[in-house]
C-alpha positions, 0 to 999 in steps of 0.5 A: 495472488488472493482472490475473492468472487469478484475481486482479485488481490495481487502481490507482484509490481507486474500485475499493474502497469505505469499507465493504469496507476497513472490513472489511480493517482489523478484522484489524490491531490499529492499524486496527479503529477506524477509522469508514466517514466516516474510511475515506472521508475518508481515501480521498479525501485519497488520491494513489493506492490499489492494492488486489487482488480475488480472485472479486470481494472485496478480498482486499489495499490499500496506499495512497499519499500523494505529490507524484509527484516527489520524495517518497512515503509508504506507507501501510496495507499490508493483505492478508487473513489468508487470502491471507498467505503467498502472495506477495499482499502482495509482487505488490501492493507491486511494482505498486504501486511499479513504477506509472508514476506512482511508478516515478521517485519517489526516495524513498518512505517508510513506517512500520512496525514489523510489516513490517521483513523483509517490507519488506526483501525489496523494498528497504526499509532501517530508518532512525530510526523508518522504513523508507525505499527510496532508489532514487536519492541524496537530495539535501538543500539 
């Protein structure tokens, strides 16, 4: 755990449950469906979860999916229409991304369309249907 002032950044899937994610998600247009035993399913086939609290609620959640080694995928990039615009979004993808577990990763991937400049800005580049932050050459055998 992290923590600033008034913010307090997690690392741990058990620091959030089905039920306040679900709430997360009704502001995205790709996630409102999501039902709270798919929300825990999902969370439990999780490698890692990083979320932010502001006086106690979720207010920011990305997820990982990893073999901590060689590759990476992340997922699920949600902040709070209240707290967007005010860095939540950047913080909580710096300490996910700078966490001891991932920091050696050397290639993590995700998927979007939404956040293309956004993910820019920390290092992302577009490939083919994927934005991808190569920190060191892929080797391919």
């Amino acid at each position: 755990m992290k923590s600033n002032p008034e913010y307090y950044f997690y690392d741990s899937k058990l620091a959030i449950s089905p039920a306040e994610l679900q709430d997360l998600y009704r502001f995205t247009r790709w996630g409102r469906s999501r039902s709270l035993e798919q929300i825990e399913k999902m969370l439990n086939g999780t490698s890692m979860c990083f979320s932010i609290r502001h006086n106690g609620k979720l207010i920011a959640f990305c997820r990982v999916l990893t073999d901590f080694v060689f590759r990476g995928s992340l997922w699920d990039i949600l902040v709070h229409p209240d707290y967007q615009g005010k860095g939540m979004g950047s913080q909580l993808l710096e300490y996910a991304l700078g966490h001891p577990a991932l920091r050696n990763v050397p290639v993590i991937v995700t998927y979007t369309s939404e956040l293309t400049s956004f993910m820019g800005r920390l290092g992302f580049e577009p490939r083919e249907g994927l934005l991808i932050l190569q920190r060191r050459p892929m080797e391919y055998s």
